[in-house]
N, C-alpha and C positions, 0 to 999 in steps of 0.2 A: 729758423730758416729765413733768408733773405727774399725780396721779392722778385720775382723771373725779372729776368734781363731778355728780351728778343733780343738777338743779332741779325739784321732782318737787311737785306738789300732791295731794289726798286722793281715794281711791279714789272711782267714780264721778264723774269730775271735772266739774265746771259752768264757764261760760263763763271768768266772774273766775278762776277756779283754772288753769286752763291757759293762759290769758294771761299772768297773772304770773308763771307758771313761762317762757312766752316770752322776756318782757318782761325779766326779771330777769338771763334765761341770756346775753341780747344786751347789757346793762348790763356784765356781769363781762367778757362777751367787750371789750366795744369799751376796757374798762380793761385789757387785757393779759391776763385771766386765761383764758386759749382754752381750758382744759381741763373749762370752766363744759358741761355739753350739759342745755336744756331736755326734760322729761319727763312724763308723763302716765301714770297708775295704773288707766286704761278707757278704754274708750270714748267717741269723742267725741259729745256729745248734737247734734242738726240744729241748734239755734241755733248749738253753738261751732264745727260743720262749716261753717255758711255764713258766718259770721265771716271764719274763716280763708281760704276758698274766695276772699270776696268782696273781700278784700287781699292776693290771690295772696303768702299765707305759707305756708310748710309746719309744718305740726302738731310739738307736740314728739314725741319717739321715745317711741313704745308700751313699758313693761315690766310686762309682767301679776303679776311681784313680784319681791322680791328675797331671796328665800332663795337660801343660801350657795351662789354654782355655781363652777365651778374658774375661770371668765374674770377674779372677781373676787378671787382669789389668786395667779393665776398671773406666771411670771416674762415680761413680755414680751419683755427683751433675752435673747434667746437666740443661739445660734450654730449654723448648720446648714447639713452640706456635701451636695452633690449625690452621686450612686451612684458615679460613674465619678471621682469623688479618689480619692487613693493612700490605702491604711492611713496612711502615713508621714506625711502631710500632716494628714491628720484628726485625727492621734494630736498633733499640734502646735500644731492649733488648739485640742482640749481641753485639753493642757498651759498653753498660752499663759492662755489665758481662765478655767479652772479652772472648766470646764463639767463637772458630772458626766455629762451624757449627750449626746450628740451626733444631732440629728433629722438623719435622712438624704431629701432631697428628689429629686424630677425638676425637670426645668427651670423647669416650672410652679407650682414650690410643693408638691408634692401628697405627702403623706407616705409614703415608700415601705419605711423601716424605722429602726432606733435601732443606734445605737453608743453600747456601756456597756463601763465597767473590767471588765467582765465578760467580755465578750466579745473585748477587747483581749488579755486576759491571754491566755485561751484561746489566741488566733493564737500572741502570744508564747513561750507553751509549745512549737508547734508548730515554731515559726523555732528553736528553741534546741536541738531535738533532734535528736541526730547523726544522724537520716538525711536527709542534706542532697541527695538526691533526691526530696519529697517532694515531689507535683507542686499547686501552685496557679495559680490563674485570676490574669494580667498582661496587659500590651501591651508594647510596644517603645516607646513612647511615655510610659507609666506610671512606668517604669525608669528612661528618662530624665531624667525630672522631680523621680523618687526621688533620683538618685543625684545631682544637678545635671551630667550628663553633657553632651559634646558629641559628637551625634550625627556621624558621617563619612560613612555611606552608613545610610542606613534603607530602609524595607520596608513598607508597611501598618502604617507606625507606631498604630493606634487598634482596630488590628483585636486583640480578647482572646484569647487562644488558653493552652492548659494548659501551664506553667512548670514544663518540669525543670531545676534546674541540675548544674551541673559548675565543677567549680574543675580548670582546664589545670594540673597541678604533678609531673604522673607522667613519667613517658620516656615518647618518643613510641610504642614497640609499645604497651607497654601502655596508653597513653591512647587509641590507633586502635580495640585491643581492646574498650574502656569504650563510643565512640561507638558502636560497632558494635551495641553491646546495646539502645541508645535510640531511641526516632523521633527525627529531626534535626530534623524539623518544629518540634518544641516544644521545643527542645534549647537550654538558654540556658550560653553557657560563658565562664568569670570568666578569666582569664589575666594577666603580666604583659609582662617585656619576653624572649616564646617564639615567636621568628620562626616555628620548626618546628611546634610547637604551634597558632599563629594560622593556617598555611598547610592544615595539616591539617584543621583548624574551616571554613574554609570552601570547601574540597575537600570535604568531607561534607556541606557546604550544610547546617549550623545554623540555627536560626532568628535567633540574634544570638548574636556575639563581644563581649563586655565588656573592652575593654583599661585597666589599672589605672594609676594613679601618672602621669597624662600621659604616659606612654610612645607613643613617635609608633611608627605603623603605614605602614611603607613603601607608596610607591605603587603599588606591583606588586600586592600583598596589596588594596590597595583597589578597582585594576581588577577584578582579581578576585574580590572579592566583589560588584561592581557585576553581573559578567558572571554570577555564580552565585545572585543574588538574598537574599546576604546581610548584616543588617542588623549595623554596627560602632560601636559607642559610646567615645566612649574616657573616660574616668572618672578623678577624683582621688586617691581612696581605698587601701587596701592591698587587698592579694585577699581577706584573711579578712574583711573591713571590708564588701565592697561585696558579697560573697555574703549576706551577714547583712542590708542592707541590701533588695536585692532581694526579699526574700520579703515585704515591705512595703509595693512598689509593687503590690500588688494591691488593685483595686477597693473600695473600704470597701464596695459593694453585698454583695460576696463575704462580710462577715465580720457581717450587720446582724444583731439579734437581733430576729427577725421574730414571737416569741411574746408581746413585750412591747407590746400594742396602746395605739393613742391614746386618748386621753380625749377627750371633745367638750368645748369653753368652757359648753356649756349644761348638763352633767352638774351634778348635786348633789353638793355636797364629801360627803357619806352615803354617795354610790354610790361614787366613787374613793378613799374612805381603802380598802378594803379590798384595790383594785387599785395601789394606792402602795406596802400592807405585801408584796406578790407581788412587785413589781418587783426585782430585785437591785440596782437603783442605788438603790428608795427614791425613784424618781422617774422622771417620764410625761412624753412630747410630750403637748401641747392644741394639737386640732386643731376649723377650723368645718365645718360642713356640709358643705362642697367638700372636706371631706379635706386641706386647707392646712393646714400647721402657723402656728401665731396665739400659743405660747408654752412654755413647761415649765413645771410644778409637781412641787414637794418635799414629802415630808413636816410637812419644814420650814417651808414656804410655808404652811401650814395656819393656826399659830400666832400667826402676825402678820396686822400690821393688814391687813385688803383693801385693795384697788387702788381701789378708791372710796368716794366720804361723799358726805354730800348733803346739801340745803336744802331745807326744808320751808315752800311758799307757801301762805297760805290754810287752814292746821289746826296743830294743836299737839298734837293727842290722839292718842295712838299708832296707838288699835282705828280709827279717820278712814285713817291711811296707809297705804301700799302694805304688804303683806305681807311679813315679814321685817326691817323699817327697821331693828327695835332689833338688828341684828348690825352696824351701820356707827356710824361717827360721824358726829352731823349737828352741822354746823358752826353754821349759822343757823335762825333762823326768826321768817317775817313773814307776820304774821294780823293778822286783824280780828277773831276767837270770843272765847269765854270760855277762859279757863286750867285747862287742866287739871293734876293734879297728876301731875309726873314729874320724872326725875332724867336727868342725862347725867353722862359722866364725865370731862369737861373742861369748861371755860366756853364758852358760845357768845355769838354773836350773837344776842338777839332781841327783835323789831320786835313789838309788840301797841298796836295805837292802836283806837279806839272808832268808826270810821269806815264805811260803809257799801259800801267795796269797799277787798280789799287792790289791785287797779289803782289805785286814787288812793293808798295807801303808796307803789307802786312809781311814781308819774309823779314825787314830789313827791321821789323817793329820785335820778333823771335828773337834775333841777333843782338839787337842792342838794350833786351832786358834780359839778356843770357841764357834762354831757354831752350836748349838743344828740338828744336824739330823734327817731329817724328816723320818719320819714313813717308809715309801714307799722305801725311800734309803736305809734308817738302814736294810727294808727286802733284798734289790736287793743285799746289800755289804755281808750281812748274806750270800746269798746263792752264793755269789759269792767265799768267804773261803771255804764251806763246798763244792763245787766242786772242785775246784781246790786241795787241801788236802786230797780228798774222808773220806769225812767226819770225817775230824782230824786224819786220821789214816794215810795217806798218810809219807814217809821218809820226805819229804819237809817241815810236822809240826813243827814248833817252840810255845814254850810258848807264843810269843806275838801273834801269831795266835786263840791257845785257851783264852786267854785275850780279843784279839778284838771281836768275836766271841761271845763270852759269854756277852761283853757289848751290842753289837746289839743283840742279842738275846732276855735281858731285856726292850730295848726299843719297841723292833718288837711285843713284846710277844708272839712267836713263842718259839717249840718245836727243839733244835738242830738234835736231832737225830731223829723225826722224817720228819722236812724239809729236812732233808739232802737224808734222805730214797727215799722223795719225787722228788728230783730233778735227782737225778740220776740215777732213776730210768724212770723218762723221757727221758733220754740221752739213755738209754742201748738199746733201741730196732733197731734192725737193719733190721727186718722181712720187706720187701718192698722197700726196701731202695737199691740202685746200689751199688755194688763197688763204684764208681768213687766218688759218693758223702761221705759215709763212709770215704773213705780216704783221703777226701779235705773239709772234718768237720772240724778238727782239725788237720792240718800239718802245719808243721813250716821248712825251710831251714834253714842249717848250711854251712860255709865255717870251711874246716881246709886245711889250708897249700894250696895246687893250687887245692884241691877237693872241691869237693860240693856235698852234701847228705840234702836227707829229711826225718823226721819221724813225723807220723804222730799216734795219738793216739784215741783211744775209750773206753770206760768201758760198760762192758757189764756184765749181771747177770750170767756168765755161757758160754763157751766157743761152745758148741758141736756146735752151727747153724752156726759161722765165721769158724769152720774148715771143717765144711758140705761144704763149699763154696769155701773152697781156691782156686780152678783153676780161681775161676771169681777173686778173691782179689789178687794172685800172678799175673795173665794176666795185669790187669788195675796197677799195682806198675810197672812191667815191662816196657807199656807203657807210665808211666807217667817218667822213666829214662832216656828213651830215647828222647822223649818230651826236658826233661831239662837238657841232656848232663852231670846227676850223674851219681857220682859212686856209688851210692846205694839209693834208696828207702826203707823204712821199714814202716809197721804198726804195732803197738802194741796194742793189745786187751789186757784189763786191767781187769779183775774176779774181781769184789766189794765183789762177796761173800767169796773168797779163798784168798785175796788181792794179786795175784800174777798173772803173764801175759804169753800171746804168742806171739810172734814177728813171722810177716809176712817179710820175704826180699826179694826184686829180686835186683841181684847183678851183678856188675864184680866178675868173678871168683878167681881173684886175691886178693880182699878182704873178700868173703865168705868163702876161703880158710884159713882165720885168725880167724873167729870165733870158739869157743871154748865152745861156750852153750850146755848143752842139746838139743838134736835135735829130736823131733817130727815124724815129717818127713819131706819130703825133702823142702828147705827152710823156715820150719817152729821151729819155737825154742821155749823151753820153758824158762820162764826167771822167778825161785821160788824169793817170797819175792820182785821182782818187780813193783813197782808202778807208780814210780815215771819219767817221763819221762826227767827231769830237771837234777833231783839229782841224778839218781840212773843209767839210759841209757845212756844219751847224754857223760857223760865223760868215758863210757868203749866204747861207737863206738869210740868218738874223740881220742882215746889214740890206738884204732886200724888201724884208718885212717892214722895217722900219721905213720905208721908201713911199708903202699902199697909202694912200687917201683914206 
């Protein structure tokens, strides 16, 4: 599988901006490229809520930003055994896979501990040391499986119980002697072809007889183990072989290094490098919320490229995007704004046409790679022009606007002018609604020259209830300047009915003193024939910006 693609448009996203991240994500998908997931950098404003609502689509996926978190370096193909595998097995599949650490799960996924070389050696140390009475946690079952034995009589083959072994190879007093000194219960005894020996093992009622080298076990011997309850394996191996063997069949739960905890996918690569240089492998299970294990990360994993890049619908300007962008590679990008200047470090795709909604880029983008548009898009793209445009009337309309437009509209079979009526007419209400969110609906940052300024926009059917208000809407622009070190703040309330605006500003003086608008009252401007916050504001502030001392 490929790595995600965010379709992502600009922080505080407006109807056009989330649409054509929809739109665009459903385009790459229906060309084969599945790995494409539509995205959104805020919150949805009540026009793009009832949009989407009202074409029963689902929103793209929320990500409030993208600095570096372990999801998007982590290794997803990992390899991870449940508690109750054998060491031997687990030790096979790290071998096999050249997995440095091995997640150890429950049946459910849910992370229970880590097998590291670490921890492997350690056992190994333990298996190789001549006191080959050392007792560890097995099954009858575990052993079998170790050793690829075939069971002849078993016992509560699942049931774990403490593993001492014995190798049968002494004369039989002195071996009688040796059991005698053990519980039999847990008494696991390796032997090869020792009738005497076998008969004696399970006359003492062992917990299991291991017979070696396919050596067959008379059937006398195996009634009686049936009638003594003990469990007979018989095995390929030499004696030295399958003892050594045995201490392997235990539990990997038994051997997990439980000090090395998970990482969440949502950690910041800041907070786990520190826990990566702690780790003895040098690398972590990532686990989500539920404690599932979801991947591993390395050290290594750090340095390379992340697991995801993305596309940028509808901005170009970095300080516009979600938080963190510049640590990915963005492959594309298609807008409608001005250019801002920046550098990537590959070539990309990018789409900038002069047109009053990126939705009519992206309907016109369906058409001329022949990909019939579905129903549901054709509406989301529809009302994605007619807002952003206020409904073709907007300065920013271009003829390929009402072209594209007028094509979805035939397929949607939808009313332009009355869908249009209808959507922004969701967008206008401001009755309940704070300041702060009014103004961080739709605002967007600009750089000119070493300044920085925001405006931010709304359309509303009729002015009187935002200037009823203005002490709350100039207070909240105020403090959202000083918040972010501009030189100016502005809101522009946009009259759909009169198609002309009023600009809210809280200012440096220095720059208020250069405006030249009709003036309202105090910080308040009227701005006739205004609509357009693209085409028609942003180049007479930027051309006044340029002007401050």
């Amino acid at each position: 599988m490929s790595n995600t693609v965010y379709v992502i448009g600009h922080r505080n996203p407006d109807t056009d901006s989330v649409v054509a991240a929809t739109a665009y994500a459903r385009l790459s998908q229906l060309r084969g490229k599945t790995n494409y997931v539509a995205a959104r950098a805020g919150k949805l404003s009540p026009q793009t809520e009832y949009v989407f609502k009202r074409f029963n689509v689902e929103p793209p996926v929320y990500i409030p930003d993208l600095i570096p978190k372990a999801e998007y370096y982590m290794n997803k193909k990992y390899v991870a055994v449940q508690g109750d595998v054998s060491l031997w097995e687990a030790a096979a599949k790290m071998i096999s896979t050249n997995a440095p650490v091995l997640p150890i799960i429950d049946d459910k996924g849910t992370y229970r501990g880590l097998l590291n070389y670490n921890a492997f050696a350690l056992n190994s140390f333990k298996i190789l040391s001549p006191r080959r009475d050392e007792i560890f946690l097995t099954s009858v079952s575990l052993i079998e499986k170790t050793l690829k034995a075939t069971p002849i009589v078993e016992f509560d083959a699942d049931d774990y119980f403490k593993c001492t072994i014995m190798v049968g190879d002494d004369e039989p007093a002195t071996f009688k002697k040796l059991i005698d000194e053990r519980p039999v219960k847990n008494l696991v005894v390796v032997t090869g072809d020792r009738y005497d020996i076998q008969k004696m093992c399970i006359e003492s009622k062992v917990r299991a007889l291991i017979v070696t080298q396919d050596y067959i076990v008379s059937k006398d011997l195996v009634e009686l183990a049936k009638k003594n309850h003990v469990s007979i394996l018989a095995g390929h191996d030499s004696t030295v072989k399958t003892a050594m063997l045995i201490e392997y069949s235990s539990p990997v739960s038994a051997m997990a290094d439980t000090k090395s905890q998970p990482v969440y996918g949502t950690d910041t690569v800041q907070k786990i490098r520190p826990l990566l240089a702690e780790s003895p492998s040098r690398c972590l299970p990532v686990v989500n919320a539920k404690n599932k294990v979801i991947g591993i990360i390395s050290e290594s994993d750090l340095i390379h490229e992340a697991n995801i890049s993305t596309v940028l619908v509808d901005h170009n300007e970095l300080h516009q995007a979600v938080e963190g962008i510049e640590n990915y590679r963005i492959q594309e990008i298609i807008d409608h704004h001005r250019i801002n200047t920046f550098s990537t470090k590959q070539p990309i795709n990018f789409i900038n046409m002069t047109v009053g909604s990126t939705c009519s880029i992206l309907t016109r983008m369906y058409r001329d790679s022949r990909v019939p548009v579905p129903k549901d898009v054709a509406s989301l793209l529809l009302c994605g022009i007619l807002s952003d445009t206020l409904i073709l009337q907007s300065a920013t309309t271009t003829e390929y606007d009402i072209e594209q437009a007028e094509y979805l509209a035939a397929i949607s079979d939808l009313d332009i002018k009355e869908l249009g009526n209808d959507i922004i007419k969701a967008g206008s209400h401001i009755g309940g609604r704070s300041a702060d969110e009014v103004i961080h609906q739709d605002m967007k940052e600009y750089d000119e020259g070493k300044f920085k300024f925001s405006v931010s926009q709304i359309e509303v059917d009729g002015t009187r209830e935002i200037i009823e208000r203005r002490a709350e809407f100039l207070e909240r622009l105020e403090a959202e300047r000083k918040a972010s070190g501009a030189l100016y703040c502005a809101l522009l309330a946009t009259d759909i009915t009169v198609l002309s605006s009023v600009m809210f500003i809280a200012s440096d003086p220095k720059f208020e003193s250069l405006l030249n608008f009709p003036k309202k009252e105090e910080h308040i401007y009227y701005m006739k024939d205004i609509v357009s916050r693209k085409k028609q504001l942003i180049p007479l502030l930027s051309e006044l910006t340029s002007k401050v001392e």
